[in-house]
C-alpha positions in Angstrom: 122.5 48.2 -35.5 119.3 45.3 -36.4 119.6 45.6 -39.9 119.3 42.3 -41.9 120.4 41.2 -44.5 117.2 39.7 -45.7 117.0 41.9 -48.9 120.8 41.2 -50.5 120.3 37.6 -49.9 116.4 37.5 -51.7 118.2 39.0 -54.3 120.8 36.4 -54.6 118.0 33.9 -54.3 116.6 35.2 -57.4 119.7 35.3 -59.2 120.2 31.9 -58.0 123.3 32.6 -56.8 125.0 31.4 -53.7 126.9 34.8 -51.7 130.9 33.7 -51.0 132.0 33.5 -47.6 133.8 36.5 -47.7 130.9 38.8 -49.2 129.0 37.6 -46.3 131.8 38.3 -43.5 132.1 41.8 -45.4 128.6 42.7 -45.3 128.7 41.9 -41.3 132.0 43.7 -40.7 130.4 46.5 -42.4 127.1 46.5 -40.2 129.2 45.9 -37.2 130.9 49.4 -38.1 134.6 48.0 -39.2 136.4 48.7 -42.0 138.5 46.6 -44.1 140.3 45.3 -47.5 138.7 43.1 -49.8 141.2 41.2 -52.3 140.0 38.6 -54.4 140.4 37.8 -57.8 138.8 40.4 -61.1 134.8 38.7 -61.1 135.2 37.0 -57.7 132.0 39.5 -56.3 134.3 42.3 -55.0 131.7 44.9 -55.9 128.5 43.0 -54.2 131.1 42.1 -51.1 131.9 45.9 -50.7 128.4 47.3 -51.3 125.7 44.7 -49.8 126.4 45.8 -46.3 125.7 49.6 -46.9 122.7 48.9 -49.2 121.3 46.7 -46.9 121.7 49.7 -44.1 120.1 52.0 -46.3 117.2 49.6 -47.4 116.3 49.4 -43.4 116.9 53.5 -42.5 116.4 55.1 -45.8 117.6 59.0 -46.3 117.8 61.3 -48.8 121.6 62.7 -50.4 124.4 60.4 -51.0 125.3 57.7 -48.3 127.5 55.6 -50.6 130.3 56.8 -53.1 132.1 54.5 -54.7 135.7 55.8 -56.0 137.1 54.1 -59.2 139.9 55.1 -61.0 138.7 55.0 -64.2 135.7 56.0 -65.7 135.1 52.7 -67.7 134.8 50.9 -64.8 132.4 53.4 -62.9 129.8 52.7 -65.7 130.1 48.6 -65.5 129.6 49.3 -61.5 126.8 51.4 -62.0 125.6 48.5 -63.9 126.5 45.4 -61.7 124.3 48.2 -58.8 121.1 49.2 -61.3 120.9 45.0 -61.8 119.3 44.5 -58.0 118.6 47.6 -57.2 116.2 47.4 -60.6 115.4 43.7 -59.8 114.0 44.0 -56.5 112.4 47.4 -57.0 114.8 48.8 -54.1 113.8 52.8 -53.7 117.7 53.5 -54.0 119.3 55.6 -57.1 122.9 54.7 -58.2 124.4 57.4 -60.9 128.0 58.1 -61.9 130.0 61.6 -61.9 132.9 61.5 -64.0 134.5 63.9 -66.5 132.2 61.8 -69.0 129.5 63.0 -67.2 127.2 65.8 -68.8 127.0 69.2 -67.2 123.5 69.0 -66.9 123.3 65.6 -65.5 125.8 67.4 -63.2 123.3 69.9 -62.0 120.6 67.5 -61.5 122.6 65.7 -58.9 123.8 68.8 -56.7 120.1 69.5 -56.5 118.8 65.7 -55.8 121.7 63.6 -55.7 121.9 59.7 -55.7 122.0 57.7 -52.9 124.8 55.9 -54.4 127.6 58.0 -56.3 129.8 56.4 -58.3 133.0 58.8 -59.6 136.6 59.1 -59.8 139.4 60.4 -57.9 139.5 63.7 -59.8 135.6 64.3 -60.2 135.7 64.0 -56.5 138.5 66.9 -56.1 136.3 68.8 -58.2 133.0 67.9 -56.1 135.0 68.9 -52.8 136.0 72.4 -53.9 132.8 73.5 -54.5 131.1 75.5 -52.0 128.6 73.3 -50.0 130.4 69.7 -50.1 130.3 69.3 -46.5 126.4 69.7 -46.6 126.4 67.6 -50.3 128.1 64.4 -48.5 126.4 64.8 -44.6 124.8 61.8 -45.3 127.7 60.2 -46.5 127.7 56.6 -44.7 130.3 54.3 -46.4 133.2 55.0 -49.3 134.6 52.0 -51.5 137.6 52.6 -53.0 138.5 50.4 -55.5 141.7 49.0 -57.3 143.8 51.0 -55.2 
C-alpha cells in the first residue's frame, strides 16, 4: 500500500508537536496490514498512535460509510475522542466526518447516520450490539477498514 504519512505528520508540524516513536511504528504496522496492542501511559498519544495510520489510509483512498470505529467503554470518553479526532481533522480541513453513537446519542442523530454515516464512528460496546442486530449491518460496516478498542 503507497500511502504516506505526509498529512498526520503536517498536522503535528502545526501543532508543533514531535509524534513518539511508537505512534510512528503504529501507524506503519497499521499500513503494513498488522495488528497490534498499544500500552502506554493515560495522555501518552494512545488515541493519535491508534488512529493516524487509518486516517492517513483513508486521506489517500477516500470512501464513503464508516471505515474506522472506535469502541470505548464509556460514553464519556467517546465524546473527548471525538474531540482529540474533530482537532486535526478540523485543523487541516481533512474531508473525513468523526461522530459518536452511544446511548447518549439522540434518535434522530441516530437516523442521520444509518442514512450517511461517518467515516469514523466512535460508540460503545452495547450501542454496537444494538447497531449489529439491525437488519443491514453487514452492508452499514462494508467499508469497515480498521477497529480500536480501547481500555480493554
Amino acid at each position: 500500500m503507497s500511502v504516506t504519512l505526509h498529512p498526520i505528520n503536517e498536522w503535528f508540524k502545526f501543532k508543533d508537536w514531535k509524534p513518539f516513536p511508537y505512534q510512528k511504528k503504529s501507524w506503519k504496522a497499521f499500513l503494513d496490514g498488522k495488528s497490534g496492542l498499544i500500552h502506554v501511559p493515560t495522555g501518552s498519544g494512545k488515541t493519535y498512535a491508534a488512529t493516524m495510520g487509518p486516517i492517513s489510509m483513508m486521506l489517500k483512498n477516500p470512501s464513503k460509510g464508516i471505515q474506522l470505529l472506535y469502541l470505548t467503554p464509556l460514553r464519556a470518553v467517546s465524546r473527548d475522542i471525538e474531540k482529540a479526532l474533530q482537532k486535526p481533522i478540523q485543523d487541516q480541513n481533512w474531508p473525513l466526518r468523526v461522530e459518536s453513537r452511544t446511548g447518549d446519542t439522540k434518535e434522530s442523530r441516530k437516523q442521520k447516520q444509518l442514512i450517511n454515516p461517518p467515516e469514523i464512528l466512535i460508540t460503545t460496546p452495547e450501542s454496537l450490539s444494538v447497531m449489529l442486530s439491525r437488519k443491514g449491518s453487514g452492508k452499514y460496516f462494508s467499508n469497515l477498514k480498521c477497529v480500536v478498542v480501547d481500555e480493554w
